[in-house]
C-alpha positions as CSV (number, residue, x, y, z in Angstrom):
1,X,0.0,0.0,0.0
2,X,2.6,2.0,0.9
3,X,4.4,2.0,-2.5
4,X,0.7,2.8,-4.2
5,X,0.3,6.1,-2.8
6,X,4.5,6.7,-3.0
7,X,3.7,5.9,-7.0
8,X,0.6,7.8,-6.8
9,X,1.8,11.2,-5.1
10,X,5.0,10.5,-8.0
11,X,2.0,10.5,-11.0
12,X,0.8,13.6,-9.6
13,X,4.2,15.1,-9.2
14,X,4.8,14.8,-12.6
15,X,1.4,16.0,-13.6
16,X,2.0,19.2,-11.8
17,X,5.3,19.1,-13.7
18,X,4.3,18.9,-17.4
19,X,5.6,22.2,-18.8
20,X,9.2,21.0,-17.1
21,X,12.4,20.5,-18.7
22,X,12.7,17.2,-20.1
23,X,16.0,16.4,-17.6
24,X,13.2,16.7,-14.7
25,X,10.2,14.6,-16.6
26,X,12.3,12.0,-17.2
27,X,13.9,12.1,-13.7
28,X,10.1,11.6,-12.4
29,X,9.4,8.7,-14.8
30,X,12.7,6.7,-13.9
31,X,11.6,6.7,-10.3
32,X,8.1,5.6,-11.0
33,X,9.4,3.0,-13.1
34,X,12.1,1.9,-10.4
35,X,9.3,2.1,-7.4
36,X,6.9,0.1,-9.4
37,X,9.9,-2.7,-11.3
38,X,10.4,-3.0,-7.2
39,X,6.8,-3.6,-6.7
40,X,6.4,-6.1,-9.6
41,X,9.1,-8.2,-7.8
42,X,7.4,-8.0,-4.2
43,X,4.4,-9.0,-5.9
44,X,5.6,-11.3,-7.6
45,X,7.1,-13.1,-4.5
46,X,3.9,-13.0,-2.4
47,X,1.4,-14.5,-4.9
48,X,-0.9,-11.4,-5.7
49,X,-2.6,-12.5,-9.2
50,X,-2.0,-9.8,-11.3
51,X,-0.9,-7.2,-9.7
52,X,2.6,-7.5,-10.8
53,X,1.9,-8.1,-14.6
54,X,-0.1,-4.7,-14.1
55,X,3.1,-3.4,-11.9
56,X,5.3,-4.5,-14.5
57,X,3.2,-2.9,-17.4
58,X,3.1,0.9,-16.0
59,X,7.3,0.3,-14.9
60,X,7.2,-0.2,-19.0
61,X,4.9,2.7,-19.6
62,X,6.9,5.1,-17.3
63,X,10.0,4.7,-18.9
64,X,9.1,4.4,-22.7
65,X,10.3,7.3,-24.5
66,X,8.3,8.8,-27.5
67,X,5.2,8.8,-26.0
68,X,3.7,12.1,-25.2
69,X,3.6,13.1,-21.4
70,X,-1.0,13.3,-21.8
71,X,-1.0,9.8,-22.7
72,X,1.6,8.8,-20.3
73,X,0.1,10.6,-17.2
74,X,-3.4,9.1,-18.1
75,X,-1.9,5.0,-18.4
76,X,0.1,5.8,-15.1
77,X,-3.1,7.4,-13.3
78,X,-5.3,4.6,-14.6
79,X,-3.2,1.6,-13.3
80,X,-2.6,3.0,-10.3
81,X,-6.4,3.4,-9.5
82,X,-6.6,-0.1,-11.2
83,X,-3.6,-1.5,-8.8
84,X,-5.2,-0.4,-5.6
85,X,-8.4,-1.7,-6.7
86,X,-6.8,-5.0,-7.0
87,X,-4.2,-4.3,-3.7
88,X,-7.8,-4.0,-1.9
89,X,-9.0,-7.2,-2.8
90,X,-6.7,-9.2,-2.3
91,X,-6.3,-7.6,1.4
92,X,-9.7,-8.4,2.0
93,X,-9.1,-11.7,0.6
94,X,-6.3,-12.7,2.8
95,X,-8.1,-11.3,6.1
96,X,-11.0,-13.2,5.1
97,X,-8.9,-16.3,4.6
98,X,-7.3,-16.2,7.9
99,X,-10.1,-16.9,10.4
100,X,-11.0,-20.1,8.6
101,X,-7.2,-21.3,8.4
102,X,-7.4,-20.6,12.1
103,X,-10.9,-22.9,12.5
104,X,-9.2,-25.7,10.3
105,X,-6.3,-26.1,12.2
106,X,-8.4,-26.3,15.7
107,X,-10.5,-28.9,14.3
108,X,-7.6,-30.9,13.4
């Protein structure tokens, strides 16, 4: 969760920072790419469905070059609202798995 709002408060830096020099753009991008490449492999490790293909997808979105910032800033904004949608769930998932774990185990 914590890496979410880091990646979205980094999306909204750099939508305040449009009209920027390219230098500072790209310096945005790269750390959104590196915070969510980072993410993908957390993900990936802990079994979240896809959440790291989408992770991994915006990392490749941040960092291509040739697109224009309007269509970059509305991909990143997009799969961020799409990866806490999916973060959510699968918290709710996992706290909702865990009492009957617990109720197995005492039966056993």
């Amino acid at each position: 969760m914590r890496t979410v709002d880091h990646v979205r408060k980094l999306v909204a830096e750099l939508e305040s920072n449009r009209a920027a020099k390219e230098k500072i753009i790209n310096g945005i991008c790269g750390n959104i790419a590196r915070e969510l490449s980072h993410m993908r492999q957390r993900a990936l490790t802990a079994n979240l469905g896809t959440l790291p293909d989408v992770a991994g997808q915006l990392a490749i979105v941040a960092n291509r070059a040739g697109t224009g910032i309007n269509m970059k800033l509305r991909a990143l904004a997009d799969g961020v609202n799409s990866m806490t949608i999916q973060l959510d769930q699968a918290l709710k998932m996992a706290h909702e798995m865990a009492p009957e774990k617990a109720t197995e185990k005492k039966q056993s």
